[in-house]
C-alpha positions in Angstrom: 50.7 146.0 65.8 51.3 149.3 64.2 54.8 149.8 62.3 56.5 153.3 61.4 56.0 155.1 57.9 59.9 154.5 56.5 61.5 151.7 57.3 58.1 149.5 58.7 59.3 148.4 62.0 56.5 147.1 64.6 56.2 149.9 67.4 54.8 148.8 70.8 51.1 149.5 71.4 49.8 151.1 74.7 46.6 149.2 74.6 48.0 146.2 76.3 50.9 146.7 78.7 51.1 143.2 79.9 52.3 142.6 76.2 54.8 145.3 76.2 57.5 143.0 76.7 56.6 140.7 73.6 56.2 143.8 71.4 59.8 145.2 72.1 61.0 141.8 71.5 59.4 142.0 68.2 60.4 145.6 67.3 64.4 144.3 68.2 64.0 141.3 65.6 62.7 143.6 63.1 65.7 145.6 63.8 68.0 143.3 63.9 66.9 141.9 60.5 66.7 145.0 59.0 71.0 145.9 60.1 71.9 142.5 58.9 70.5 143.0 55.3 72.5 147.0 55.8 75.7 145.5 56.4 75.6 143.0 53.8 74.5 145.5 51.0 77.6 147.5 52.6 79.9 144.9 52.7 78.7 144.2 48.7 79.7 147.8 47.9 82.6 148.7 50.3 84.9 145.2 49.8 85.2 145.5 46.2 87.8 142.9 43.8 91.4 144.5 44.2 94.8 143.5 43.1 98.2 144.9 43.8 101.3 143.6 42.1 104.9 144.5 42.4 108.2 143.1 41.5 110.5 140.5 43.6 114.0 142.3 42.5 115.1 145.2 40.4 114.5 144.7 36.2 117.6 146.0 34.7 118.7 146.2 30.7 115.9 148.8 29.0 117.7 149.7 26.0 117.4 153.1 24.6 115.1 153.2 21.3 113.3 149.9 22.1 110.2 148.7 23.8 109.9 146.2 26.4 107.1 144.7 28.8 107.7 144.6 32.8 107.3 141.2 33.8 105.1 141.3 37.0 105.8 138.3 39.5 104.9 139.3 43.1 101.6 139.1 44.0 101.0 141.3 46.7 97.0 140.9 48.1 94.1 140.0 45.2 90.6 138.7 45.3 91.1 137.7 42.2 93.2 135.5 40.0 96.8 137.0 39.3 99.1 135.2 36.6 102.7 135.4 36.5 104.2 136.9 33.1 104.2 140.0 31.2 100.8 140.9 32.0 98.3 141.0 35.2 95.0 139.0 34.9 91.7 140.0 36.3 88.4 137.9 36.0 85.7 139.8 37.5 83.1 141.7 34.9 82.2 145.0 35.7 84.1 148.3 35.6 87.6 148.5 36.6 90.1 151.7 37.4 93.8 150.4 36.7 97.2 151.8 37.3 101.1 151.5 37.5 103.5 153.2 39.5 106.7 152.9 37.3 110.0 153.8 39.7 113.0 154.0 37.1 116.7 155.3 37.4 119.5 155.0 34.7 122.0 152.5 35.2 124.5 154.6 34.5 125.0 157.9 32.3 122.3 160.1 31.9 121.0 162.0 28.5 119.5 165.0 30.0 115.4 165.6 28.9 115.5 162.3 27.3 111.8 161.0 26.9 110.4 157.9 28.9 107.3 156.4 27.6 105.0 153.9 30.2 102.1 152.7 28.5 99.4 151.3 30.3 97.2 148.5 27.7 94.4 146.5 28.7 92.7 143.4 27.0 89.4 142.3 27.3 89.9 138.7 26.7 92.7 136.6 27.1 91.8 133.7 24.9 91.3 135.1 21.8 94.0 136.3 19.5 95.2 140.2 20.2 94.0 141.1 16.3 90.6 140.3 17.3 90.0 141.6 20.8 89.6 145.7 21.4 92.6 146.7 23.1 92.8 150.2 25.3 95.9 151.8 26.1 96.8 155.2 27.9 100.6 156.5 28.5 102.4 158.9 30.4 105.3 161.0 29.1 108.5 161.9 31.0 111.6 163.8 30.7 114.7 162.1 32.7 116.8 164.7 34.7 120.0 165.4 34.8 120.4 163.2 37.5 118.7 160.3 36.4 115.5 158.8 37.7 112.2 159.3 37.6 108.7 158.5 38.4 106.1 157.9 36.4 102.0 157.0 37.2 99.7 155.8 34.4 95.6 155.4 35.2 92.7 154.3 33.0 89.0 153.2 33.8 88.4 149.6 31.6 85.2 147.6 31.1 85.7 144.1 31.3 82.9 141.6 30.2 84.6 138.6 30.5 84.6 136.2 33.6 87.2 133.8 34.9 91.1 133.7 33.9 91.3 129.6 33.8 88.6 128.0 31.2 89.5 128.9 27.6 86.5 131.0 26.2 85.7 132.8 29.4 89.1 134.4 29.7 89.5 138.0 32.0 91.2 140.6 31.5 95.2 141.3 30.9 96.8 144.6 32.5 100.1 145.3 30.6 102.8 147.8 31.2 105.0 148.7 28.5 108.2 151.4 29.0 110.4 152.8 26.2 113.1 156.1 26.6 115.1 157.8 24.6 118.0 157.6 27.5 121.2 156.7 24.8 123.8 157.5 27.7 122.7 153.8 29.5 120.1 151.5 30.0 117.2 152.0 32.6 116.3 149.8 35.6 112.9 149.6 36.9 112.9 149.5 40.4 111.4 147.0 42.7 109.4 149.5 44.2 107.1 149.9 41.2 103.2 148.9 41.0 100.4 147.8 38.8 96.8 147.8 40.4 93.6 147.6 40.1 89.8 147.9 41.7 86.6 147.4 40.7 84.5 150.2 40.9 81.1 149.1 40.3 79.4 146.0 38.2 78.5 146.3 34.4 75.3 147.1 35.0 75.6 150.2 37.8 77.0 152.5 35.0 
């Protein structure tokens, strides 16, 4: 049976019609194997590792002049592993775009163009101690208005080499979000409504 130049499908043959019938059955399977393979190489690149996280209630008491860590504690949807603490924790090697959302309003007066800081770290490996693992970190820089809150958003692309989040040794990676301000008039809440997520965007060895 002959089969076309590309993608080397059988093709019916007009030398025997009684076998037509056999021959588009063929051509069909061949077809139909071909699709299956196309969706599952789709599928492999389209429904990629995600995590989104928020916060179950409002986080309240960010003094002015310090530094403190939002404590994520609602998982929202993952394909991964999320842990419940300070940080978010990913497993899955390969390259990774990360992000927060940080919603934030004064709980009370408000020092007009007073800087807030979100800073956005990442760590490679979890079970190793921080002075030995390379840490990246990216911030954003805001003013607070005269009226009080503001929004910030924080992004950064991250390889992680590491797989797994539970067997010491093999630990993933740890998303941390870090705020500070310069807001003397109160303390800031962060808002319920904030986010940290992240996606992979392809494995270690596509880029």
């Amino acid at each position: 049976m002959e089969t076309t130049a590309n993608q080397n499908l059988p093709y019916p043959e007009c030398v025997d019609p009684g076998a037509g019938a056999l021959d588009l059955q063929v051509l069909a399977e061949a077809i139909d194997a071909k699709l299956v393979t196309a969706f599952e190489n789709f599928r492999a690149v389209v429904n990629r590792p995600a995590f989104i996280v928020g916060l179950s209630a409002n986080q309240t008491g960010f003094a002015s002049g310090s530094t403190a860590d939002i404590v994520w504690d609602t998982k929202i949807w993952d394909s991964t592993t999320i842990g419940v603490g300070a940080g978010v924790t990913f497993g899955d090697p390969g390259y990774w775009m990360i992000g927060c959302w940080i919603s934030s309003v004064p709980s009370g007066g408000v020092t007009a163009n007073s800087k807030l800081l979100i800073r956005l770290s990442y760590r490679g490996d979890l079970y190793v101690p921080v002075g030995a693992v390379h840490t990246e970190s990216t911030a954003a820089a805001n003013f607070q208005s005269n009226t009080g809150g503001e929004d910030v958003v924080v992004t950064q692309l991250v390889r992680q080499e590491y797989d797994g989040v539970t067997s010491p040794g093999s630990g993933g990676g740890a998303v941390i979000v870090n705020l500070s301000h310069a807001n003397v008039a109160s303390t800031l809440t962060v808002n319920s409504t904030s986010l940290v997520w992240g996606f992979k965007v392809c494995n270690l060895e596509d880029m």
